[in-house]
VMD Tcl script that draws the C-alpha trace (Angstrom):
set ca {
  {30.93 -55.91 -10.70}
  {29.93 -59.59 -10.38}
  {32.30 -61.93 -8.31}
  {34.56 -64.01 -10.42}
  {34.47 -61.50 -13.83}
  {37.68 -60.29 -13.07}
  {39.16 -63.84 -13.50}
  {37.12 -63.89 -16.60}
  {38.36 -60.92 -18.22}
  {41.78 -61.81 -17.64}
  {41.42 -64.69 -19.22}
  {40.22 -63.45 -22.01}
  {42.92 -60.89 -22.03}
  {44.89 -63.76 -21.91}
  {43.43 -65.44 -24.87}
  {43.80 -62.78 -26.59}
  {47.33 -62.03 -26.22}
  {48.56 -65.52 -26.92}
  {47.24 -65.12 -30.10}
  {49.30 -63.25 -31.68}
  {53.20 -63.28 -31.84}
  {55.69 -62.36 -28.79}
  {59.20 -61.88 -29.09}
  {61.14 -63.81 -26.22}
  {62.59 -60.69 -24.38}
  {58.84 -59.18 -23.43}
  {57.43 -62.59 -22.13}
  {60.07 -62.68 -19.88}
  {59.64 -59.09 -18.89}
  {55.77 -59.48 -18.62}
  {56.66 -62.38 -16.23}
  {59.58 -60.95 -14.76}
  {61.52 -63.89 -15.60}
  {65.26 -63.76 -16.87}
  {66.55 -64.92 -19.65}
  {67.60 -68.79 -18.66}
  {64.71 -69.23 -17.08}
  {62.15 -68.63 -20.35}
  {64.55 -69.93 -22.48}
  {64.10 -73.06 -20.34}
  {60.46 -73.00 -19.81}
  {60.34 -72.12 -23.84}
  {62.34 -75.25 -24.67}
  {60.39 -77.42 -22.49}
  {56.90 -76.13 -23.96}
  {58.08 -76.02 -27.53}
  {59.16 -79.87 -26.99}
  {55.36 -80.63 -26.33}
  {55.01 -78.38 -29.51}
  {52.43 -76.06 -27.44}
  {54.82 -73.01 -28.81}
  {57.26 -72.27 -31.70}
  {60.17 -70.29 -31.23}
  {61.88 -68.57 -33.99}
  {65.25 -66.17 -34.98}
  {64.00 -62.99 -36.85}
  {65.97 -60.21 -35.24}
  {65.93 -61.69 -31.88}
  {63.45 -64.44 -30.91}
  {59.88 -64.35 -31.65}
  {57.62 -67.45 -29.75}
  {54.44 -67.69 -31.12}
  {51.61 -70.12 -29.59}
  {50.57 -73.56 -32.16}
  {47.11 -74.95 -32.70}
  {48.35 -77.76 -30.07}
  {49.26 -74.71 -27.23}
  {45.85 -73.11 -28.05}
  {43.68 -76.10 -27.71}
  {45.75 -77.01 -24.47}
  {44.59 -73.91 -22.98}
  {41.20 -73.16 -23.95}
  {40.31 -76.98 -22.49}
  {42.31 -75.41 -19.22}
  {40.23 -71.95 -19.02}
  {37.30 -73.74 -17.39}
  {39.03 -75.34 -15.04}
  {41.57 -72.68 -13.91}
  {38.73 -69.96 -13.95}
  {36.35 -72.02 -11.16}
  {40.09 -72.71 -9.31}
  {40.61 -69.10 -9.11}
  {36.93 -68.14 -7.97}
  {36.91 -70.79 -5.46}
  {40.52 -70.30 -3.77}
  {40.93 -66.86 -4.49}
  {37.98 -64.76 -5.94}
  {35.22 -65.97 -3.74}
  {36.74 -65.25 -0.81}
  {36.92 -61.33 -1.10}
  {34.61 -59.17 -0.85}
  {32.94 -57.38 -4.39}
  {34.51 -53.97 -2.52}
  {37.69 -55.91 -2.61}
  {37.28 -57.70 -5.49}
  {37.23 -53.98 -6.81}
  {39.93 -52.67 -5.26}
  {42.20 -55.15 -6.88}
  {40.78 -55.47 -10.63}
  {41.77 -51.04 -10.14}
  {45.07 -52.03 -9.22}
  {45.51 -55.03 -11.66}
  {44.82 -52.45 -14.52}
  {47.20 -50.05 -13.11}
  {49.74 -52.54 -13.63}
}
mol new
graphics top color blue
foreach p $ca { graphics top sphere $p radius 0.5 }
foreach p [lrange $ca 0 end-1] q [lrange $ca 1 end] { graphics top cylinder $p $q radius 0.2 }
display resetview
């Protein structure tokens, strides 16, 4: 495993995720989060109009064009960040150890 391609992956994973639909309730559980504090974050984000939020059977968020664009001119920039303050300071034995755990989770 190369140095940095866990950040990459993630990212990607990332990507990838945001794509499609989320209903309110699992964000916040994937970022262990309670419920004032996404709706919060939501109504903040949705006022940039990076995110939609919307009442079918609870409340489903789903990223815009604007949210996308926002983030893929991020990825770049956040993926060097994380290889230079994080990534490139472990070892590629420990850079294994935690993309085992990170998958775990």
């Amino acid at each position: 495993m190369r140095r940095g391609s866990t950040s990459s992956v993630r990212y990607r994973r990332a990507m990838m995720l945001l794509a499609s639909a989320l209903r309110q309730s699992e964000l916040a559980a994937s970022l262990g989060w309670g419920r004032t504090r996404i709706s919060h974050q939501l109504t903040r984000v949705s006022g940039r109009a990076l995110v939609t939020r919307e009442r079918v059977g609870g409340v489903t968020v789903t990223l815009t064009d604007t949210g996308r664009e926002a983030i893929t001119a991020v990825g770049p920039g956040l993926e060097a960040a994380v290889r230079r303050h994080f990534t490139d300071k472990l070892s590629v034995q420990e850079v294994e150890v935690l993309a085992a755990v990170l998958r775990r989770l």
